[in-house]
BAKOLSE-671127 format. One record per atom (N, C-alpha, C): residue in one letter; x, y, z. Coordinates in steps of 0.2 Angstrom, whole numbers, plus 5000, padded with zeros to 4 digits. Layout:
BEGIN
aXYZ/...
***
This chain:
BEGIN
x545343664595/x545243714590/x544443714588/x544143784588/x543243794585/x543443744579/x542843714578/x542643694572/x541943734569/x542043744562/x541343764559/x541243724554/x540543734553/x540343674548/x539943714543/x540143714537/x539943734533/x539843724526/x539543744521/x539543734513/x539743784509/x540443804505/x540543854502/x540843834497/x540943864492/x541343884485/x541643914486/x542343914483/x543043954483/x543243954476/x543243994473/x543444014466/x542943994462/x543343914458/x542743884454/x542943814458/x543043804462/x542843724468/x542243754471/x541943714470/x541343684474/x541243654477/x541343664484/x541143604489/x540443594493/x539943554490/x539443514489/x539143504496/x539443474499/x539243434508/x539443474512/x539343444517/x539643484524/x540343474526/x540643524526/x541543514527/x541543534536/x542143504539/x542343564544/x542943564546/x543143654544/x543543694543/x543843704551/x544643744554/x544443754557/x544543824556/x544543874560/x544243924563/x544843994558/x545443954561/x546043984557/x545943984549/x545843904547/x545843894543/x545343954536/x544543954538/x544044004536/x544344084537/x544744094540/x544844174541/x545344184537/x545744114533/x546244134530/x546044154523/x545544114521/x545144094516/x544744174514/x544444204518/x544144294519/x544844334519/x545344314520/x545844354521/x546244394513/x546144334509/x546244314501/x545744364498/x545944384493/x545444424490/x544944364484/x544644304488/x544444274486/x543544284486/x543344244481/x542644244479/x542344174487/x541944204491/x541844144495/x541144164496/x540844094494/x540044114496/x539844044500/x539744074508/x539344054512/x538644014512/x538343984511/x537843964507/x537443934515/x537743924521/x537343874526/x537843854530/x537943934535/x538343904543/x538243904548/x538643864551/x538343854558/x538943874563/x539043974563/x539444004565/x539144034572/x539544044577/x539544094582/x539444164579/x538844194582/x538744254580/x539244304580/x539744294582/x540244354585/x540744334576/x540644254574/x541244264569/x541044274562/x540144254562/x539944294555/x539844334554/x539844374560/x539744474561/x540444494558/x540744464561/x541544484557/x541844444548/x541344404547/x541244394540/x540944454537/x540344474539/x540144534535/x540544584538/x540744614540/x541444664541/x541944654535/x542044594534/x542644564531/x542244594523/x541844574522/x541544564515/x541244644510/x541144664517/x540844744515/x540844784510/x541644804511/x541844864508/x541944824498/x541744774498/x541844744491/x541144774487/x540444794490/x540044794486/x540244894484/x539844894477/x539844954474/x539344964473/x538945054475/x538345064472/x538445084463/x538045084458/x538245134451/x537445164452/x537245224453/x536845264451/x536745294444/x536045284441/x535745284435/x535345344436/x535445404431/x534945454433/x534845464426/x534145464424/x533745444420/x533045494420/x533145564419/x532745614418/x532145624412/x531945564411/x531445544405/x530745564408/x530445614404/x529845634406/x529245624401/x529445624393/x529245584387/x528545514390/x528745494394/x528345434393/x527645474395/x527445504399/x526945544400/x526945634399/x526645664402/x526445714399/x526545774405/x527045734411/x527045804417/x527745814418/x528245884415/x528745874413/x529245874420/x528845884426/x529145894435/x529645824436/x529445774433/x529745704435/x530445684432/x530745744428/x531445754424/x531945794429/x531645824435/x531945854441/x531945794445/x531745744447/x531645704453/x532245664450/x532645624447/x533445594449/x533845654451/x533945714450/x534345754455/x534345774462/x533545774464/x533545774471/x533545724476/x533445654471/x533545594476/x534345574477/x534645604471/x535245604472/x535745624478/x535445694477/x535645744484/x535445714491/x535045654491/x534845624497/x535145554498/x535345524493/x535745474494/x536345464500/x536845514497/x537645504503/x537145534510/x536645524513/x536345524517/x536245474521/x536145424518/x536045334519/x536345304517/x536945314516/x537545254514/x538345284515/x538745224517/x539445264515/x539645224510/x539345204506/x539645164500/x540045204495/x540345154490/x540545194484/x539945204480/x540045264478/x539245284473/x539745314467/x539445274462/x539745304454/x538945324450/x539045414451/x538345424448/x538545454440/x537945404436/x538045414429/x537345464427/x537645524423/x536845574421/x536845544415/x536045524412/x535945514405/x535745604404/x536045654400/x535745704398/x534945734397/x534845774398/x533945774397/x533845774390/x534045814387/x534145814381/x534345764376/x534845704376/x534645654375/x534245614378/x533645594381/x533045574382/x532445594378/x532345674381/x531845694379/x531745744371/x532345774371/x532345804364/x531945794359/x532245744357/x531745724349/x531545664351/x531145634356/x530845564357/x530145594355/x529845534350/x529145524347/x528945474350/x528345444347/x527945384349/x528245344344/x528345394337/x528545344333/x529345314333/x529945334337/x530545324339/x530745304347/x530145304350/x530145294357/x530445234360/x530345164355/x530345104358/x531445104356/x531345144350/x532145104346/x532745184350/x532045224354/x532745274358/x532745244365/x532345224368/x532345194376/x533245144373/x533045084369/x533645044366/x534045074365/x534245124361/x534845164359/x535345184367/x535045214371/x535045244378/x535145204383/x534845134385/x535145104386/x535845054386/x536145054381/x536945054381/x537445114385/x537245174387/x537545204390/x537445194398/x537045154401/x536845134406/x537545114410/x537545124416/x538245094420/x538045034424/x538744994427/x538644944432/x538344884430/x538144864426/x537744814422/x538244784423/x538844774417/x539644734416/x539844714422/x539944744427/x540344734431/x540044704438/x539444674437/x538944644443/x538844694448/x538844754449/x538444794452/x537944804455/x537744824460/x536844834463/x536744914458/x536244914454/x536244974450/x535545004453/x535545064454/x535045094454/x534845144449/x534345124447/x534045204442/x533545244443/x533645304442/x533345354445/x532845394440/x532345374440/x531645404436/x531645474439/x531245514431/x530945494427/x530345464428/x530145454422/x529345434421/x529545334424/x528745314422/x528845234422/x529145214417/x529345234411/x529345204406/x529945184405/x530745204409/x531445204413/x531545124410/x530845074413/x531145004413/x531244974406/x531045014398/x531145014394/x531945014392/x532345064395/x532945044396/x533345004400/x533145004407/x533444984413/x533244884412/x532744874409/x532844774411/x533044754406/x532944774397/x533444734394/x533944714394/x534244764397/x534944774396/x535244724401/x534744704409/x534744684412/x534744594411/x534344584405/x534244524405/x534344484399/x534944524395/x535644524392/x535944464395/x536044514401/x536644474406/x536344414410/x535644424414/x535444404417/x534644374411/x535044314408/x534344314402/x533644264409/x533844234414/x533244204417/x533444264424/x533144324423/x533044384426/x532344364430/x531944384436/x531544394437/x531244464441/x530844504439/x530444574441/x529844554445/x530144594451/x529444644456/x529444704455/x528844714451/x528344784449/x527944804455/x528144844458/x527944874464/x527544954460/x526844954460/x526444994460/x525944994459/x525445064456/x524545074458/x524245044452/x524845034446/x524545024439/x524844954437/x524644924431/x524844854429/x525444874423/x525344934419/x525944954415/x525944904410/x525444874407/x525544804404/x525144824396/x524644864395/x524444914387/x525044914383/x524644914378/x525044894371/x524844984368/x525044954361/x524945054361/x524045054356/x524044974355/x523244994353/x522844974358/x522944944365/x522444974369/x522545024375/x522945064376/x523245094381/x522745164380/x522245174384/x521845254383/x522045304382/x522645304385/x523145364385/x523645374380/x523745314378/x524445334373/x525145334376/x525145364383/x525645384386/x526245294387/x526845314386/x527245284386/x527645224393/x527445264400/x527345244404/x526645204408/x526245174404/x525845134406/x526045074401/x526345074397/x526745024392/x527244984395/x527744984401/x528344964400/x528144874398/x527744854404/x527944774405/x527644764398/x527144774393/x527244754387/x527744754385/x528044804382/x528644804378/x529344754382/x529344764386/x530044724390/x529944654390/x529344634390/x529044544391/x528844504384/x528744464383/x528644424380/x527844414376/x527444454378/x526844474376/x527044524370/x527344554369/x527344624363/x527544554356/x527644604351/x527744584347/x528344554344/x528244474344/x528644454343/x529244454336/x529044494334/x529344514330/x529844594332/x529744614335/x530144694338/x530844684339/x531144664337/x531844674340/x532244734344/x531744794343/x532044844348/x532344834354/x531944794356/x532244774363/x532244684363/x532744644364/x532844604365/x533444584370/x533444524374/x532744474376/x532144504380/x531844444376/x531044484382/x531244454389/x530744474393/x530744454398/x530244404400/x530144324401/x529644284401/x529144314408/x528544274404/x528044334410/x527944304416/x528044234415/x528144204421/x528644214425/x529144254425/x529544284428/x529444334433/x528644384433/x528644434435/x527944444439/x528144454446/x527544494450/x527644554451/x526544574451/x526644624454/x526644634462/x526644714463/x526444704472/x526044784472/x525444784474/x525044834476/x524644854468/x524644814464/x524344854459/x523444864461/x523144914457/x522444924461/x521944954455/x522344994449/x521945034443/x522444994437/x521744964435/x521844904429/x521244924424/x521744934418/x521144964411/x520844894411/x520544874406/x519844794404/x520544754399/x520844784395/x521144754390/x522144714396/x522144764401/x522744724405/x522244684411/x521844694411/x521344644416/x521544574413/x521244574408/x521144504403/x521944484403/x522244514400/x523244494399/x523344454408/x523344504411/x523144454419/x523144404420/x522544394417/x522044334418/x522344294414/x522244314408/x522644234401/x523344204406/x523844294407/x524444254409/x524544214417/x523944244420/x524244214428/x524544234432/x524644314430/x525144374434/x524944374441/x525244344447/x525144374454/x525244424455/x524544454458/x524744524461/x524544514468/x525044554473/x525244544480/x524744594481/x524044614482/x523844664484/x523944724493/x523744774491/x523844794497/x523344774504/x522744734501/x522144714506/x522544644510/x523344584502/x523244554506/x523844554509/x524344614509/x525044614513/x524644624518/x523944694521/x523744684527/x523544624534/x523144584528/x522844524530/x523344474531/x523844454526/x524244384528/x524744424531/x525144494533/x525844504533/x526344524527/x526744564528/x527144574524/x527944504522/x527844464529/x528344444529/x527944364524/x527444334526/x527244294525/x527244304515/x526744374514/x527044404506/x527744364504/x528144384508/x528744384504/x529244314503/x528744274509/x529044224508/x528744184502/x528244174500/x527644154497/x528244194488/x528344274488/x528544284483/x529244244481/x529444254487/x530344204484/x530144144483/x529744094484/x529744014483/x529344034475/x528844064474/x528544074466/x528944094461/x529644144463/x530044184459/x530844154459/x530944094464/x531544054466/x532344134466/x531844154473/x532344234471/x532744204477/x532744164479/x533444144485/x533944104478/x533944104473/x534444094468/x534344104463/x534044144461/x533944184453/x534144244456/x534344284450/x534544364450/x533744394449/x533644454452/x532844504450/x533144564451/x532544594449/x532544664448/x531944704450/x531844744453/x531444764456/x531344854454/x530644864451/x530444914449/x529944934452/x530245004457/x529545024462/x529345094459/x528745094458/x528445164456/x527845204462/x528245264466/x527845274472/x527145274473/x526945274466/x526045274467/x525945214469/x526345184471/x526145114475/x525745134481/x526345184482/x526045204489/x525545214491/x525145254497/x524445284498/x524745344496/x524145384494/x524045474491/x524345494497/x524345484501/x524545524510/x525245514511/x525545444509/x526145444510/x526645464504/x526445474498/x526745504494/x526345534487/x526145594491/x525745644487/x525945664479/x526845674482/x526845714473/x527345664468/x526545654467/x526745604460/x525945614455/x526145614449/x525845604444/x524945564443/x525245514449/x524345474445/x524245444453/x524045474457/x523945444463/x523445394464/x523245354466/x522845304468/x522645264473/x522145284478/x521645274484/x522045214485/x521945184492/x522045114494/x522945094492/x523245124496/x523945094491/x524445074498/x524945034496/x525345004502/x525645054506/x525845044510/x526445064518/x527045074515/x527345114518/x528145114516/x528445064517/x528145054524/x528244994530/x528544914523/x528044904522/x527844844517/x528344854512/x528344894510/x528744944501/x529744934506/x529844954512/x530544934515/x530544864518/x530044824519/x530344764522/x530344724516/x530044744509/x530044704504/x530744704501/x531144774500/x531744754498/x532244744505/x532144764511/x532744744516/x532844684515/x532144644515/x532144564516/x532444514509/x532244554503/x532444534497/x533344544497/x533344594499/x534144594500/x534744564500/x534344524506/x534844474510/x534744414506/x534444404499/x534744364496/x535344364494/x535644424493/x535844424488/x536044424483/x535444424478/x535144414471/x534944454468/x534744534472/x534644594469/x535044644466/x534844614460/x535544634453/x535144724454/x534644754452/x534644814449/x533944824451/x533544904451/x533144924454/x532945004451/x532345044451/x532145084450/x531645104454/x531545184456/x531245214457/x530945264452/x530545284454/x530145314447/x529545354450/x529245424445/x528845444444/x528845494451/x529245504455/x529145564458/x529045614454/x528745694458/x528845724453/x528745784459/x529345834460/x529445904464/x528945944462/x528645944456/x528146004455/x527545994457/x527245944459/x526845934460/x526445934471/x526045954471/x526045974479/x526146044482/x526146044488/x526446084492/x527246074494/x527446104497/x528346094499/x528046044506/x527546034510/x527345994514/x527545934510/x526945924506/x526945874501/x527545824498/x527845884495/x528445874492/x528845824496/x528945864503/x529545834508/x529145764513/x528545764512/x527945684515/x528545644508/x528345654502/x528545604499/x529445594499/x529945634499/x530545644499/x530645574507/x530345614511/x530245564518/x530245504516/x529545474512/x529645414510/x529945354508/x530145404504/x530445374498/x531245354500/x531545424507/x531945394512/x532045324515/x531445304518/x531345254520/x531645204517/x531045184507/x531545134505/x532145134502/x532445214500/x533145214499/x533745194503/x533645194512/x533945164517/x533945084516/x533545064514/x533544994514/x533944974508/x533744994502/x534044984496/x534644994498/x534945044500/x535845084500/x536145064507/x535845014508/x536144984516/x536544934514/x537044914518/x537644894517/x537444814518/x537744774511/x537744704513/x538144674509/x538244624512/x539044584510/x538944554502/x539444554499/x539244564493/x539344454491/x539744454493/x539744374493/x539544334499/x539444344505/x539244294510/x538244324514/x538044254513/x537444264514/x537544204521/x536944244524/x537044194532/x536244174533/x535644114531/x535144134530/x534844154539/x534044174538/x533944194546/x533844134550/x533944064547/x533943994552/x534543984556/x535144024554/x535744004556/x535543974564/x535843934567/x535943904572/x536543944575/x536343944582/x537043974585/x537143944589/
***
Protein backbone atom coordinates (compact mmCIF):
# COMPACT_ATOMS: atom_id res chain seq x y z
CA UNK A 1 0.00 0.00 0.00
CA UNK A 2 1.26 3.89 -0.97
CA UNK A 3 2.17 5.53 2.22
CA UNK A 4 1.76 9.27 2.73
CA UNK A 5 3.12 11.24 5.13
CA UNK A 6 1.59 13.98 6.31
CA UNK A 7 0.38 16.63 9.17
CA UNK A 8 -3.43 17.41 9.29
CA UNK A 9 -6.27 18.24 11.48
CA UNK A 10 -9.53 16.54 11.24
CA UNK A 11 -12.34 18.29 12.92
CA UNK A 12 -11.07 19.60 16.14
CA UNK A 13 -7.92 16.64 16.43
CA UNK A 14 -4.96 17.99 15.84
CA UNK A 15 -2.50 15.95 14.75
CA UNK A 16 0.95 17.71 15.55
CA UNK A 17 3.80 15.33 13.88
CA UNK A 18 4.24 13.42 11.12
CA UNK A 19 1.61 10.38 10.77
CA UNK A 20 1.40 7.82 7.82
CA UNK A 21 -1.74 7.32 6.39
CA UNK A 22 -2.46 4.84 3.80
CA UNK A 23 -3.51 5.94 0.62
CA UNK A 24 -7.25 4.51 1.13
CA UNK A 25 -7.21 5.64 4.32
CA UNK A 26 -6.81 9.80 3.30
CA UNK A 27 -9.37 9.58 0.46
CA UNK A 28 -11.68 8.39 2.98
CA UNK A 29 -11.03 11.14 5.20
CA UNK A 30 -11.83 13.89 1.67
CA UNK A 31 -14.64 11.63 1.00
CA UNK A 32 -16.57 12.87 4.47
CA UNK A 33 -17.80 16.21 4.39
CA UNK A 34 -14.92 16.88 6.81
CA UNK A 35 -12.96 20.09 7.69
CA UNK A 36 -9.08 18.63 6.58
CA UNK A 37 -6.32 20.90 6.34
CA UNK A 38 -3.24 19.85 4.73
CA UNK A 39 -0.67 21.75 6.37
CA UNK A 40 2.77 19.75 4.75
CA UNK A 41 2.69 16.57 2.12
CA UNK A 42 4.60 14.66 0.73
CA UNK A 43 2.07 13.55 -1.98
CA UNK A 44 2.47 12.17 -5.71
CA UNK A 45 1.35 15.03 -7.81
CA UNK A 46 -1.39 12.99 -9.57
CA UNK A 47 -3.01 12.58 -5.61
CA UNK A 48 -2.86 16.17 -4.50
CA UNK A 49 -4.25 17.35 -7.81
CA UNK A 50 -7.18 15.16 -7.00
CA UNK A 51 -7.26 16.64 -3.39
CA UNK A 52 -7.90 20.04 -5.05
CA UNK A 53 -10.51 18.55 -7.25
CA UNK A 54 -11.98 17.06 -4.23
CA UNK A 55 -11.81 20.41 -2.18
CA UNK A 56 -13.07 22.98 -4.75
CA UNK A 57 -16.52 23.09 -5.27
CA UNK A 58 -16.61 23.98 -1.23
CA UNK A 59 -15.29 27.59 -1.72
CA UNK A 60 -18.03 30.57 -2.30
CA UNK A 61 -17.51 33.80 -3.79
CA UNK A 62 -19.98 36.79 -1.90
CA UNK A 63 -19.68 39.92 -4.01
CA UNK A 64 -20.11 43.47 -2.32
CA UNK A 65 -21.15 46.23 -4.56
CA UNK A 66 -20.63 49.29 -3.09
CA UNK A 67 -21.44 52.41 -5.22
CA UNK A 68 -20.04 55.23 -2.83
CA UNK A 69 -19.01 58.21 -4.68
CA UNK A 70 -19.17 60.71 -1.42
CA UNK A 71 -15.74 60.09 -0.44
CA UNK A 72 -14.61 62.28 -3.39
CA UNK A 73 -15.94 64.55 -5.74
CA UNK A 74 -16.26 62.50 -9.26
CA UNK A 75 -19.60 61.01 -9.27
CA UNK A 76 -18.47 58.12 -12.46
CA UNK A 77 -17.02 55.73 -9.83
CA UNK A 78 -20.82 54.79 -8.48
CA UNK A 79 -21.15 53.07 -12.12
CA UNK A 80 -17.76 50.94 -11.80
CA UNK A 81 -19.29 47.86 -9.22
CA UNK A 82 -21.75 47.23 -12.12
CA UNK A 83 -19.52 46.89 -14.72
CA UNK A 84 -17.00 44.91 -13.08
CA UNK A 85 -19.75 42.85 -12.09
CA UNK A 86 -20.86 42.16 -15.61
CA UNK A 87 -17.12 40.94 -16.19
CA UNK A 88 -16.92 38.72 -13.40
CA UNK A 89 -18.93 35.11 -14.61
CA UNK A 90 -16.12 35.68 -17.11
CA UNK A 91 -13.44 34.38 -14.85
CA UNK A 92 -14.87 31.92 -12.63
CA UNK A 93 -17.37 29.14 -12.40
CA UNK A 94 -17.84 29.60 -8.82
CA UNK A 95 -20.92 30.47 -6.79
CA UNK A 96 -21.25 34.18 -6.77
CA UNK A 97 -23.71 35.69 -4.29
CA UNK A 98 -23.94 39.37 -5.45
CA UNK A 99 -25.09 41.77 -2.74
CA UNK A 100 -26.15 45.78 -3.99
CA UNK A 101 -25.76 48.33 -1.28
CA UNK A 102 -28.27 50.84 -2.95
CA UNK A 103 -26.91 54.17 -4.25
CA UNK A 104 -29.10 55.95 -2.47
CA UNK A 105 -28.39 54.51 0.76
CA UNK A 106 -24.63 55.63 0.35
CA UNK A 107 -24.74 58.69 -1.10
CA UNK A 108 -28.03 60.41 -0.49
CA UNK A 109 -27.70 62.16 2.74
CA UNK A 110 -23.92 61.44 3.48
CA UNK A 111 -22.11 64.60 5.05
CA UNK A 112 -18.65 64.99 6.36
CA UNK A 113 -20.48 65.61 9.38
CA UNK A 114 -22.25 61.85 9.27
CA UNK A 115 -19.80 60.15 7.04
CA UNK A 116 -17.73 58.17 9.51
CA UNK A 117 -21.17 56.99 11.75
CA UNK A 118 -22.89 56.07 7.95
CA UNK A 119 -19.81 54.12 6.43
CA UNK A 120 -20.57 51.98 10.20
CA UNK A 121 -24.25 51.88 9.85
CA UNK A 122 -23.79 50.42 6.11
CA UNK A 123 -21.51 48.19 6.89
CA UNK A 124 -23.77 45.72 8.74
CA UNK A 125 -25.54 45.14 5.61
CA UNK A 126 -22.32 43.77 4.23
CA UNK A 127 -22.52 39.89 3.11
CA UNK A 128 -20.17 36.78 3.58
CA UNK A 129 -18.30 38.08 6.55
CA UNK A 130 -20.46 35.28 9.05
CA UNK A 131 -20.00 32.57 6.99
CA UNK A 132 -15.97 32.65 6.16
CA UNK A 133 -16.16 33.59 2.76
CA UNK A 134 -13.65 35.06 0.21
CA UNK A 135 -15.67 38.52 -0.09
CA UNK A 136 -15.04 40.86 -2.69
CA UNK A 137 -16.15 44.64 -2.70
CA UNK A 138 -16.69 46.49 -5.30
CA UNK A 139 -15.94 50.38 -5.31
CA UNK A 140 -16.85 53.02 -5.47
CA UNK A 141 -14.48 55.56 -4.09
CA UNK A 142 -11.45 54.60 -1.57
CA UNK A 143 -13.26 55.31 1.11
CA UNK A 144 -15.27 51.56 0.86
CA UNK A 145 -12.56 50.22 3.40
CA UNK A 146 -14.51 52.49 5.97
CA UNK A 147 -16.99 49.94 5.70
CA UNK A 148 -15.35 46.73 4.36
CA UNK A 149 -12.20 46.18 7.31
CA UNK A 150 -14.11 46.85 10.55
CA UNK A 151 -16.43 44.63 10.01
CA UNK A 152 -13.68 42.51 9.01
CA UNK A 153 -11.78 42.65 12.00
CA UNK A 154 -14.67 42.06 14.30
CA UNK A 155 -14.23 38.57 13.20
CA UNK A 156 -10.75 38.60 12.38
CA UNK A 157 -9.51 41.09 15.39
CA UNK A 158 -5.44 40.23 14.57
CA UNK A 159 -6.49 41.00 10.63
CA UNK A 160 -3.68 42.22 8.59
CA UNK A 161 -4.11 44.78 5.23
CA UNK A 162 -2.12 45.16 1.92
CA UNK A 163 -3.00 48.78 0.66
CA UNK A 164 -2.04 48.43 -2.77
CA UNK A 165 -1.96 52.07 -4.33
CA UNK A 166 -0.58 55.77 -5.67
CA UNK A 167 -1.54 57.27 -2.29
CA UNK A 168 -0.91 56.59 1.69
CA UNK A 169 -4.89 57.29 2.53
CA UNK A 170 -3.56 57.82 5.91
CA UNK A 171 -4.85 62.24 6.63
CA UNK A 172 -7.02 62.83 9.21
CA UNK A 173 -9.65 65.53 8.45
CA UNK A 174 -7.36 68.20 10.02
CA UNK A 175 -4.73 67.58 7.81
CA UNK A 176 -6.11 66.18 4.62
CA UNK A 177 -5.79 69.19 1.72
CA UNK A 178 -8.78 68.02 0.37
CA UNK A 179 -11.17 67.10 2.81
CA UNK A 180 -12.19 64.33 0.54
CA UNK A 181 -13.09 61.25 2.44
CA UNK A 182 -11.17 58.78 0.29
CA UNK A 183 -7.71 59.88 1.17
CA UNK A 184 -8.78 59.23 4.91
CA UNK A 185 -9.53 55.46 5.12
CA UNK A 186 -6.30 54.01 6.97
CA UNK A 187 -6.72 56.68 9.57
CA UNK A 188 -10.15 56.11 10.45
CA UNK A 189 -9.90 52.07 10.37
CA UNK A 190 -6.32 51.95 12.45
CA UNK A 191 -5.33 52.84 15.57
CA UNK A 192 -3.99 56.19 14.76
CA UNK A 193 -7.57 58.12 14.69
CA UNK A 194 -8.93 58.98 17.68
CA UNK A 195 -8.99 56.98 20.31
CA UNK A 196 -11.96 57.90 21.56
CA UNK A 197 -14.38 57.35 18.18
CA UNK A 198 -16.26 54.46 18.61
CA UNK A 199 -17.83 54.63 15.06
CA UNK A 200 -15.84 52.20 14.07
CA UNK A 201 -14.41 49.66 16.17
CA UNK A 202 -11.77 47.54 16.36
CA UNK A 203 -9.12 49.47 15.05
CA UNK A 204 -6.92 47.97 13.16
CA UNK A 205 -3.06 47.86 14.73
CA UNK A 206 -0.71 49.60 12.31
CA UNK A 207 1.74 47.22 12.57
CA UNK A 208 -0.52 45.05 10.84
CA UNK A 209 -0.45 46.93 7.59
CA UNK A 210 1.61 47.41 4.36
CA UNK A 211 1.73 49.43 1.73
CA UNK A 212 2.63 48.35 -2.01
CA UNK A 213 3.34 51.07 -4.80
CA UNK A 214 2.56 54.01 -2.80
CA UNK A 215 4.36 57.14 -4.51
CA UNK A 216 2.09 60.74 -3.72
CA UNK A 217 2.52 61.36 0.08
CA UNK A 218 1.02 64.77 1.65
CA UNK A 219 4.07 66.09 4.55
CA UNK A 220 1.61 65.30 7.56
CA UNK A 221 1.28 61.23 6.29
CA UNK A 222 5.06 61.38 5.37
CA UNK A 223 5.77 61.89 9.06
CA UNK A 224 2.68 59.22 10.33
CA UNK A 225 5.07 56.88 8.08
CA UNK A 226 8.00 57.57 9.55
CA UNK A 227 6.79 57.76 13.45
CA UNK A 228 4.79 54.40 12.65
CA UNK A 229 7.31 52.39 10.39
CA UNK A 230 4.67 51.69 7.59
CA UNK A 231 6.61 49.52 4.79
CA UNK A 232 6.06 50.56 1.67
CA UNK A 233 6.89 47.97 -1.18
CA UNK A 234 7.61 50.57 -3.94
CA UNK A 235 7.31 50.22 -7.57
CA UNK A 236 11.29 50.98 -8.08
CA UNK A 237 11.69 48.07 -5.61
CA UNK A 238 9.26 45.35 -6.95
CA UNK A 239 11.55 46.21 -10.27
CA UNK A 240 14.84 45.80 -8.66
CA UNK A 241 14.37 42.93 -6.07
CA UNK A 242 11.32 41.11 -8.06
CA UNK A 243 7.93 40.55 -7.33
CA UNK A 244 8.30 37.40 -5.99
CA UNK A 245 11.20 37.98 -3.62
CA UNK A 246 8.48 41.43 -2.55
CA UNK A 247 6.19 38.91 -1.58
CA UNK A 248 8.10 36.58 0.27
CA UNK A 249 9.74 39.38 2.37
CA UNK A 250 5.82 40.52 2.80
CA UNK A 251 4.48 37.13 4.24
CA UNK A 252 7.43 36.70 6.82
CA UNK A 253 6.73 40.72 8.15
CA UNK A 254 2.86 40.24 8.10
CA UNK A 255 2.86 36.21 9.17
CA UNK A 256 0.24 35.96 6.13
CA UNK A 257 1.07 32.06 5.84
CA UNK A 258 -1.12 31.99 9.16
CA UNK A 259 -2.96 35.17 9.86
CA UNK A 260 -6.20 36.07 7.90
CA UNK A 261 -5.59 39.61 5.57
CA UNK A 262 -7.30 41.67 3.56
CA UNK A 263 -6.22 43.27 0.81
CA UNK A 264 -7.21 46.75 -0.66
CA UNK A 265 -6.25 47.57 -4.24
CA UNK A 266 -6.86 50.88 -5.60
CA UNK A 267 -6.09 51.00 -9.50
CA UNK A 268 -4.05 54.13 -9.24
CA UNK A 269 -1.63 51.81 -8.12
CA UNK A 270 -1.30 51.20 -11.46
CA UNK A 271 0.80 53.22 -14.28
CA UNK A 272 -1.54 56.06 -16.02
CA UNK A 273 -1.06 53.86 -19.22
CA UNK A 274 -2.24 50.65 -17.73
CA UNK A 275 -5.24 52.11 -16.21
CA UNK A 276 -6.29 55.54 -17.36
CA UNK A 277 -9.73 56.05 -16.07
CA UNK A 278 -9.50 56.59 -12.77
CA UNK A 279 -9.76 59.67 -10.78
CA UNK A 280 -6.15 60.66 -9.49
CA UNK A 281 -3.63 59.12 -11.71
CA UNK A 282 -0.02 59.03 -10.71
CA UNK A 283 3.38 58.73 -12.96
CA UNK A 284 5.74 55.82 -11.99
CA UNK A 285 2.99 53.13 -10.72
CA UNK A 286 3.24 49.27 -10.68
CA UNK A 287 2.55 46.29 -13.56
CA UNK A 288 -0.51 44.46 -13.58
CA UNK A 289 2.07 41.68 -13.78
CA UNK A 290 3.23 42.59 -10.04
CA UNK A 291 -0.61 43.75 -8.87
CA UNK A 292 -1.74 39.63 -10.22
CA UNK A 293 1.25 37.83 -8.84
CA UNK A 294 0.70 39.64 -5.55
CA UNK A 295 -2.74 38.22 -5.04
CA UNK A 296 -2.15 34.64 -7.14
CA UNK A 297 0.74 34.13 -4.75
CA UNK A 298 -1.10 35.34 -1.59
CA UNK A 299 -3.77 33.03 -2.42
CA UNK A 300 -2.36 30.07 -2.08
CA UNK A 301 -2.10 30.76 1.51
CA UNK A 302 -5.15 30.47 2.19
CA UNK A 303 -5.62 33.32 4.40
CA UNK A 304 -7.18 35.69 2.06
CA UNK A 305 -10.39 36.48 4.01
CA UNK A 306 -11.56 39.70 1.86
CA UNK A 307 -10.41 42.28 -0.75
CA UNK A 308 -11.49 45.44 -2.57
CA UNK A 309 -11.13 47.12 -5.79
CA UNK A 310 -11.74 50.67 -5.93
CA UNK A 311 -11.86 53.99 -7.67
CA UNK A 312 -12.42 52.91 -11.22
CA UNK A 313 -14.33 55.28 -12.87
CA UNK A 314 -16.38 54.72 -16.77
CA UNK A 315 -16.68 58.35 -17.25
CA UNK A 316 -13.58 59.28 -17.31
CA UNK A 317 -11.25 58.70 -20.65
CA UNK A 318 -11.92 57.65 -24.03
CA UNK A 319 -13.88 54.10 -24.59
CA UNK A 320 -10.14 53.12 -25.58
CA UNK A 321 -9.25 54.19 -22.17
CA UNK A 322 -12.11 52.85 -20.62
CA UNK A 323 -11.60 49.15 -22.02
CA UNK A 324 -7.08 49.62 -21.24
CA UNK A 325 -8.29 49.70 -17.75
CA UNK A 326 -11.44 47.15 -17.73
CA UNK A 327 -8.39 44.83 -19.38
CA UNK A 328 -6.47 45.39 -16.45
CA UNK A 329 -8.37 45.16 -13.92
CA UNK A 330 -9.24 41.61 -15.75
CA UNK A 331 -6.14 40.50 -15.12
CA UNK A 332 -6.35 40.94 -11.30
CA UNK A 333 -9.92 39.76 -11.18
CA UNK A 334 -8.78 36.29 -12.77
CA UNK A 335 -6.50 35.80 -10.08
CA UNK A 336 -8.50 36.89 -7.27
CA UNK A 337 -11.91 34.68 -8.74
CA UNK A 338 -9.65 31.60 -9.63
CA UNK A 339 -10.52 28.67 -8.09
CA UNK A 340 -8.71 27.42 -4.87
CA UNK A 341 -9.33 24.76 -2.42
CA UNK A 342 -10.82 26.20 0.42
CA UNK A 343 -9.25 23.83 3.04
CA UNK A 344 -6.10 22.15 1.69
CA UNK A 345 -2.95 24.10 1.01
CA UNK A 346 0.08 22.08 -0.66
CA UNK A 347 3.06 24.60 -0.07
CA UNK A 348 5.31 25.26 -3.43
CA UNK A 349 8.24 22.97 -1.53
CA UNK A 350 6.23 19.91 -1.67
CA UNK A 351 8.42 17.01 -2.61
CA UNK A 352 7.39 14.56 -5.21
Amino acid sequence: MKRLVGMISVGRLKLTSCYLLGQSRFQQLLSRNTHVTAKRLLLPRAVYGDIYQKLQPARKLTVNLLPLWKGQSKQGVRYAPAVILSKIKEFTEEDVDANFIADSTLNSKITPDNFTDTMAEVSKDLKGVEEGELVLNLGGDHAIPMMTIPIMLEKYPDLRVIWIDAHADINSPDTSPSGNFHGMPVYWISEISDPQDESQSPKLSIKNLVYVGVRDVDTEEKRLIEDHNIRNYTAQELRERGVAEVIRDMVARLQLDTKPFHISFDIDALDPCLAPSTGTKVDDGISVEDVSAIFRELKKTGNLVSCDIVEFNPLIGTETDVETTIQSMGQVLREILGSQPKYCRVPNDTQL
